[in-house]
VMD Tcl script that builds the backbone (N, CA, C; Angstrom):
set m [mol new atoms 306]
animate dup $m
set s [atomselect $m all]
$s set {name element resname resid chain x y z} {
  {N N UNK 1 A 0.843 -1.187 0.000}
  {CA C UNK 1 A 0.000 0.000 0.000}
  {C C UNK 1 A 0.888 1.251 0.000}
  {N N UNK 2 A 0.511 2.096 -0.811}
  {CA C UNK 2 A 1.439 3.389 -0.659}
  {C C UNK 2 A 1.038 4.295 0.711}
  {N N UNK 3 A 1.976 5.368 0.668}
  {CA C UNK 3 A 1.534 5.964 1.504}
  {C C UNK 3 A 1.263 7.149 1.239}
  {N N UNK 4 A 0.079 7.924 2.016}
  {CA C UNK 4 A -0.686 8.854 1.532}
  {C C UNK 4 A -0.484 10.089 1.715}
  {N N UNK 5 A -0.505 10.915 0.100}
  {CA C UNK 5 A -0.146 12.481 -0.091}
  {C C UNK 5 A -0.877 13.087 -1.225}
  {N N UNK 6 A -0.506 14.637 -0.828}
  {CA C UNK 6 A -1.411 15.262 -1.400}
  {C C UNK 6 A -0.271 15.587 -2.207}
  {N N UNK 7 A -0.477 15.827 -3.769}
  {CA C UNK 7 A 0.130 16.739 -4.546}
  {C C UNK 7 A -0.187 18.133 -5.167}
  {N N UNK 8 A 0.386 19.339 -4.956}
  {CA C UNK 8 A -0.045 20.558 -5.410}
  {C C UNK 8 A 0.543 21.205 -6.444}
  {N N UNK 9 A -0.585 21.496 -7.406}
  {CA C UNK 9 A 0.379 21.788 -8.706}
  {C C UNK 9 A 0.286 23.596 -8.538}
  {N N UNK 10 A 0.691 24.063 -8.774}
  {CA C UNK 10 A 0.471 26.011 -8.322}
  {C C UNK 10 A 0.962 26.828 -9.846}
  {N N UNK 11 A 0.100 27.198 -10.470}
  {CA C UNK 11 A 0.528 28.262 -11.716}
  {C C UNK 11 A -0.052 29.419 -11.392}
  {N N UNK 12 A 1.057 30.200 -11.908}
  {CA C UNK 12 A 0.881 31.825 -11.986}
  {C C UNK 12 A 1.828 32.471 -13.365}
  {N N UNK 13 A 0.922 33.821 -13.464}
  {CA C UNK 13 A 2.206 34.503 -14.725}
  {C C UNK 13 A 3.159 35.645 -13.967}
  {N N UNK 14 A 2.923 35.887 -12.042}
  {CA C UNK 14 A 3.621 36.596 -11.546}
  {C C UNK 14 A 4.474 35.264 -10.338}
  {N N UNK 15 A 5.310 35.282 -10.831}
  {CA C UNK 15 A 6.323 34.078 -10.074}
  {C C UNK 15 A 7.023 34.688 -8.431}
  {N N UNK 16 A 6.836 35.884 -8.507}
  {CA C UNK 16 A 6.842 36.759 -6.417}
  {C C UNK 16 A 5.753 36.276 -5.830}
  {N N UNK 17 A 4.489 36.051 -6.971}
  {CA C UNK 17 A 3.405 35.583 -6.312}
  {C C UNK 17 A 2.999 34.187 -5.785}
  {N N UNK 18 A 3.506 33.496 -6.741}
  {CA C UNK 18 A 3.753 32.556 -6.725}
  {C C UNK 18 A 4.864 31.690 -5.468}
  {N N UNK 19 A 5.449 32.498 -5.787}
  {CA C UNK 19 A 6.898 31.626 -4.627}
  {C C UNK 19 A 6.013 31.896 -3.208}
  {N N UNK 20 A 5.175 33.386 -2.856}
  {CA C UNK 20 A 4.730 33.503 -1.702}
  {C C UNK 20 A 3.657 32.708 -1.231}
  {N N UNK 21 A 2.969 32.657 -2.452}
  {CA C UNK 21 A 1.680 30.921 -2.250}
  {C C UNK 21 A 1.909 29.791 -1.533}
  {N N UNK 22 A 3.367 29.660 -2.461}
  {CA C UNK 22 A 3.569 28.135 -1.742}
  {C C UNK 22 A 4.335 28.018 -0.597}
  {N N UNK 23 A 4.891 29.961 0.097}
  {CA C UNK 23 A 5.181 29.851 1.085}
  {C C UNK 23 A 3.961 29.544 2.110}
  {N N UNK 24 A 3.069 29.972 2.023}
  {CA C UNK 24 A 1.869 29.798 3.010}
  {C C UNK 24 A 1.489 28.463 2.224}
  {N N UNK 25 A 1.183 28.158 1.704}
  {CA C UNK 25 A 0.844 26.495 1.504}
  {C C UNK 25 A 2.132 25.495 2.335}
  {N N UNK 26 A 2.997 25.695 2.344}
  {CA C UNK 26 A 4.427 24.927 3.117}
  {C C UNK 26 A 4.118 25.555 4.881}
  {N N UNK 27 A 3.857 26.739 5.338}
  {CA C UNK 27 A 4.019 27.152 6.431}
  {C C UNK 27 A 2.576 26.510 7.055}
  {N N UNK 28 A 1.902 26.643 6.623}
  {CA C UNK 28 A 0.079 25.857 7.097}
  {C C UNK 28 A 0.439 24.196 6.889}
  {N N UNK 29 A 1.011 23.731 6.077}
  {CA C UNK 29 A 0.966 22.222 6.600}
  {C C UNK 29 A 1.892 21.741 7.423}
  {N N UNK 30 A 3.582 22.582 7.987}
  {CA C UNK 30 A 3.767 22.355 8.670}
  {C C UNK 30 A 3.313 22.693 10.182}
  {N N UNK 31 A 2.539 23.619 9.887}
  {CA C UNK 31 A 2.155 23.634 11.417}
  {C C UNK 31 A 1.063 22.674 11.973}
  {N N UNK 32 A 0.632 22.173 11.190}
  {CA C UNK 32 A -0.640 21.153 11.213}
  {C C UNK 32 A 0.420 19.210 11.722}
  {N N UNK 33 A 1.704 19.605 10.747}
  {CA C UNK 33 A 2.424 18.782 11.836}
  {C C UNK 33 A 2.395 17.837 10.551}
  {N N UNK 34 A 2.422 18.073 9.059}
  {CA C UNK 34 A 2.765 16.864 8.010}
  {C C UNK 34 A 4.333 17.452 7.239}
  {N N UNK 35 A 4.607 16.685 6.811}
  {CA C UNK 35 A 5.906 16.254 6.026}
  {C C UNK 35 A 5.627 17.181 4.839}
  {N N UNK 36 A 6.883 18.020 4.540}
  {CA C UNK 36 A 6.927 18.691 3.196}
  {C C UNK 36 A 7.806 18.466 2.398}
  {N N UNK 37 A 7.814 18.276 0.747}
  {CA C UNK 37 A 8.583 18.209 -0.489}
  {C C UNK 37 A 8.396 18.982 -1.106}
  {N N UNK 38 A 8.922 20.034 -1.046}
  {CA C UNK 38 A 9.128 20.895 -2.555}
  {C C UNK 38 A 8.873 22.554 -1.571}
  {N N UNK 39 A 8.510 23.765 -2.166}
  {CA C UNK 39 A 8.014 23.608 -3.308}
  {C C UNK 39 A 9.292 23.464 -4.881}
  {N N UNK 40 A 8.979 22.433 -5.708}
  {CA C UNK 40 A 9.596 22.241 -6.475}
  {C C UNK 40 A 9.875 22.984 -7.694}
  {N N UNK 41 A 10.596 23.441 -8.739}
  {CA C UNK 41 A 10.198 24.498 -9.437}
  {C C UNK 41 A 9.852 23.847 -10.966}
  {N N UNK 42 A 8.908 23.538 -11.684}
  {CA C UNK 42 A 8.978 23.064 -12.844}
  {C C UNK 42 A 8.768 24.181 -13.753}
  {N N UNK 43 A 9.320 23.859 -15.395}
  {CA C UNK 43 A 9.798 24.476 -16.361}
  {C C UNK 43 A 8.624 25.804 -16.582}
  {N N UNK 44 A 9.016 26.582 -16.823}
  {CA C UNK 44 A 8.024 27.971 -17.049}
  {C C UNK 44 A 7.822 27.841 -18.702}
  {N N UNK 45 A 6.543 27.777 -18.976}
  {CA C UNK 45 A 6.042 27.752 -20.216}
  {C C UNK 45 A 5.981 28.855 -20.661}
  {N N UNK 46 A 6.486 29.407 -21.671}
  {CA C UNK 46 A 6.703 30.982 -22.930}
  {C C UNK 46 A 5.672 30.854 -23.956}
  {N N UNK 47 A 4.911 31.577 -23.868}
  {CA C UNK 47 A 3.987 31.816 -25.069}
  {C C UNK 47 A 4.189 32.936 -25.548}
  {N N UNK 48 A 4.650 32.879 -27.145}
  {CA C UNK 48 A 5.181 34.149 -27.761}
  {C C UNK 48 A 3.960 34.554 -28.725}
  {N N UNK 49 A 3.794 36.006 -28.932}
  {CA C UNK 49 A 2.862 36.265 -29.842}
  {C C UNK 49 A 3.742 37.542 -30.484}
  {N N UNK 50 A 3.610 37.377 -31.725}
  {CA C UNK 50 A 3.942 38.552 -33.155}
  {C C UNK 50 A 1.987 39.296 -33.495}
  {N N UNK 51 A 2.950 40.038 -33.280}
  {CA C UNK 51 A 1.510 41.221 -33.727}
  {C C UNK 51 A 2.227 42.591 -34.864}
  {N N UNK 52 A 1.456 42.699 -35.854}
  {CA C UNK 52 A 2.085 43.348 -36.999}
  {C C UNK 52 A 1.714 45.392 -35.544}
  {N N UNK 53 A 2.414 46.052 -36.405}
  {CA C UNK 53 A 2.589 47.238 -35.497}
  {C C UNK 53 A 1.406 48.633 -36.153}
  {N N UNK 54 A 1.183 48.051 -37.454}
  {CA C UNK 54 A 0.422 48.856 -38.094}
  {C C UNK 54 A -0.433 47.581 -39.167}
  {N N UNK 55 A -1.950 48.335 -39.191}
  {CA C UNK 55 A -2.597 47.595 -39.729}
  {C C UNK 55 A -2.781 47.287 -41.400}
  {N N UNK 56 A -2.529 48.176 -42.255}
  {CA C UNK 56 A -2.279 48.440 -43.272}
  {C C UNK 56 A -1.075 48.098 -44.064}
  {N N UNK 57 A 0.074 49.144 -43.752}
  {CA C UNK 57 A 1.795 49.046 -44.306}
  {C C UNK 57 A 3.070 48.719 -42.972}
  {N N UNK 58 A 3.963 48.831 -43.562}
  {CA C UNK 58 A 4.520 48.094 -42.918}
  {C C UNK 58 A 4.973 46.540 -42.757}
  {N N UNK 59 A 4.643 45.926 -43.589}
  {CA C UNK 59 A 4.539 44.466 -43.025}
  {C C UNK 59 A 5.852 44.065 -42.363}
  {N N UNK 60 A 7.069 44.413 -42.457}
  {CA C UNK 60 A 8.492 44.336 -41.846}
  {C C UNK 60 A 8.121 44.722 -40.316}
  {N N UNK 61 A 7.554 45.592 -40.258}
  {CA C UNK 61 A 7.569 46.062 -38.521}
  {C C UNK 61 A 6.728 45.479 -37.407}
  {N N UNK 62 A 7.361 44.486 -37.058}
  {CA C UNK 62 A 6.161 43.862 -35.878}
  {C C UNK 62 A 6.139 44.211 -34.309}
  {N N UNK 63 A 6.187 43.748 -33.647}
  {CA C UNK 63 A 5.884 43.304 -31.960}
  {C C UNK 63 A 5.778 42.052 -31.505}
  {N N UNK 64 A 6.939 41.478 -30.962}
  {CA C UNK 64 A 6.752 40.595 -29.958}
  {C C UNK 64 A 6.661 40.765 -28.719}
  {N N UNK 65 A 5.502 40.019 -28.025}
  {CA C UNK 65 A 4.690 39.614 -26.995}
  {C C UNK 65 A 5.003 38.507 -25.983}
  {N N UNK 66 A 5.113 38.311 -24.762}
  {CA C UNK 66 A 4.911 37.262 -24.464}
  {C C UNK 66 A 4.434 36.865 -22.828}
  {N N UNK 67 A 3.906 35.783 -22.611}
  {CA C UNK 67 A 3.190 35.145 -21.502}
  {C C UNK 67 A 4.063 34.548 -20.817}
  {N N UNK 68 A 4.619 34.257 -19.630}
  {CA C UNK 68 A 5.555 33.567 -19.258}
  {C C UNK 68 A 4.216 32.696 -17.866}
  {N N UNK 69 A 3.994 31.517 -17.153}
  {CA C UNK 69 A 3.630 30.202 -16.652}
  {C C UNK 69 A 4.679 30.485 -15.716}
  {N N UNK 70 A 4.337 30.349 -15.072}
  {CA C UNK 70 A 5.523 29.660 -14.108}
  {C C UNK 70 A 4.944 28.473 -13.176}
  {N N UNK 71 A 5.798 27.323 -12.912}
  {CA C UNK 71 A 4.411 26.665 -12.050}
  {C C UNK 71 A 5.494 25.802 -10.960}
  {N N UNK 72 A 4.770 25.424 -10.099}
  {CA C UNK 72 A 5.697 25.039 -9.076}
  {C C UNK 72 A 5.053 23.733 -8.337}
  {N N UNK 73 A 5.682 22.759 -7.626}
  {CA C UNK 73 A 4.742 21.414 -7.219}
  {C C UNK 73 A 5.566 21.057 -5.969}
  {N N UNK 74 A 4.322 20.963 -5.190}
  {CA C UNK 74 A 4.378 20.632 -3.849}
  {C C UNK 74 A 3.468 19.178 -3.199}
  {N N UNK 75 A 4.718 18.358 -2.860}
  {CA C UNK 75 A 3.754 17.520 -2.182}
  {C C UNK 75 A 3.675 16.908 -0.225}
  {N N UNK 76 A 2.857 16.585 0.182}
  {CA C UNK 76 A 2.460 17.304 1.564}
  {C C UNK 76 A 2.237 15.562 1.723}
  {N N UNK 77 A 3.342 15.232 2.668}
  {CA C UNK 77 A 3.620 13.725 2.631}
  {C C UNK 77 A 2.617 13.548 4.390}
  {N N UNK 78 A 1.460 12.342 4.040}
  {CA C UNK 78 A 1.429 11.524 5.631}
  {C C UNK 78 A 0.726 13.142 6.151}
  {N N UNK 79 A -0.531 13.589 5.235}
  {CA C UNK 79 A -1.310 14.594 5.428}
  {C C UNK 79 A -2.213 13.935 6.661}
  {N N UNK 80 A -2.787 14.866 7.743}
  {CA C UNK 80 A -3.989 14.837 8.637}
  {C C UNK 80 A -5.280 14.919 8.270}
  {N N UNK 81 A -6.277 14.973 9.035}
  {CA C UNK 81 A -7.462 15.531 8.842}
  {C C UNK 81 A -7.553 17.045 9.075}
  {N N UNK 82 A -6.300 17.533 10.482}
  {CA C UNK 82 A -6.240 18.940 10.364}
  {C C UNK 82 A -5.708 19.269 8.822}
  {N N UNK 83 A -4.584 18.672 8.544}
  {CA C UNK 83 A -4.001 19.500 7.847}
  {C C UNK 83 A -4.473 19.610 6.620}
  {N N UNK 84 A -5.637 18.366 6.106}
  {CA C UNK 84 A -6.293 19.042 4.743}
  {C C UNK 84 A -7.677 20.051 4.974}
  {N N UNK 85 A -8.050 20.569 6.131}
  {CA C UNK 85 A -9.421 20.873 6.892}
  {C C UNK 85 A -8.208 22.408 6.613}
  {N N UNK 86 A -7.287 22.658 7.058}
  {CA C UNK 86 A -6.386 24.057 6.747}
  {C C UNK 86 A -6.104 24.344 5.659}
  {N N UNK 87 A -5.654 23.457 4.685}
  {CA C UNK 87 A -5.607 23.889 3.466}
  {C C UNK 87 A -6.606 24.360 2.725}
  {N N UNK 88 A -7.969 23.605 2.723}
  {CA C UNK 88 A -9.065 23.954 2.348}
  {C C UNK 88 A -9.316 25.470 2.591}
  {N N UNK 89 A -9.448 25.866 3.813}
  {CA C UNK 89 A -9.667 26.802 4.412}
  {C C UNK 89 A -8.530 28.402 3.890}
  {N N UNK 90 A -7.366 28.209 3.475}
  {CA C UNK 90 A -6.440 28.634 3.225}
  {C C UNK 90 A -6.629 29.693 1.791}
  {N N UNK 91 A -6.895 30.569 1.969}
  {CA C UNK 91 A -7.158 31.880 0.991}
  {C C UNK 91 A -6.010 32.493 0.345}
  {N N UNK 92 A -5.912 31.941 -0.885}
  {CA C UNK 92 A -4.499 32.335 -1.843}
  {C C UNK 92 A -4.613 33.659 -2.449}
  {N N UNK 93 A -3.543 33.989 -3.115}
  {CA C UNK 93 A -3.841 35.226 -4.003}
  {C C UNK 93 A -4.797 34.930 -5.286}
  {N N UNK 94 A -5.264 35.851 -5.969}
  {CA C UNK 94 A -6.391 35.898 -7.026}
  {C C UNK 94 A -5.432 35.202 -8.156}
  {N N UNK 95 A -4.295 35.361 -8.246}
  {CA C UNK 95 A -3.452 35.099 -9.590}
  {C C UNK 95 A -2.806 33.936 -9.462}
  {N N UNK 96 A -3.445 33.569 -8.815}
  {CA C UNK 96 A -2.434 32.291 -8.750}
  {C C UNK 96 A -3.738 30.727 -8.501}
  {N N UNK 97 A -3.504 29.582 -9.671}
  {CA C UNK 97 A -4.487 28.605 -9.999}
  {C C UNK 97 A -3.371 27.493 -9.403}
  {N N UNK 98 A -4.872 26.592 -8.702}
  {CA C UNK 98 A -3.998 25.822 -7.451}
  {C C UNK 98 A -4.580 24.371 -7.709}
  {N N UNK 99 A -4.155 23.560 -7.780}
  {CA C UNK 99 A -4.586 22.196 -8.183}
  {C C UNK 99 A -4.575 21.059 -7.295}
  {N N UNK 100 A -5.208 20.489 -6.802}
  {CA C UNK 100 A -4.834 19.618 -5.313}
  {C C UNK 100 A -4.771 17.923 -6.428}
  {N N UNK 101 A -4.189 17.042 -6.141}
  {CA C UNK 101 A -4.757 15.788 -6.168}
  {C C UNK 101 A -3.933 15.066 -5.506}
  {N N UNK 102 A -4.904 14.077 -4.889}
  {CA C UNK 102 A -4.059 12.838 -3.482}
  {C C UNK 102 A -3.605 11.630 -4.117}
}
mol reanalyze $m
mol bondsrecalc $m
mol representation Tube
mol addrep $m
């Protein structure tokens, strides 16, 4: 039988915001008294966009754009009943998309 954890996947496009998420996601499960891994940093996804600069002439003159992901994974080893009853409870920033699975 394995043993039981939660994994947290955390994306944002502001990565200060981000790192501070999963500081309070790491500081709330240790105080609840479970085992922490990570937060880990996985690869930041770049989404580039070209946009012409004028609508008409020009076609040489563009604009590049881009989106930067950043995402980070945390897993919360030999979790409680407190400590998923806190997480739940646990109010993140607006920019930042949080993914639980056990």
């Amino acid at each position: 039988m394995t043993t039981p954890r939660i994994r947290i996947r955390l994306k944002a496009y502001d990565h200060k915001l981000l790192d501070q998420s999963a500081g309070e996601i790491v500081e709330t499960a240790k105080r609840t008294g479970a085992k922490i891994a990570g937060p880990i940093p996985l690869p930041t996804k770049i989404n580039k966009y070209t946009v012409l600069r004028s609508p008409h002439t020009d076609k040489k003159s563009r604009e590049q754009f881009e989106i930067r992901t950043h995402k980070r994974l945390l897993d919360i080893l030999e979790p409680t009943q407190q400590t998923l009853d806190a997480l739940m409870k646990l109010d993140l920033s607006a920019g930042v998309d949080v993914e639980f699975k056990t």
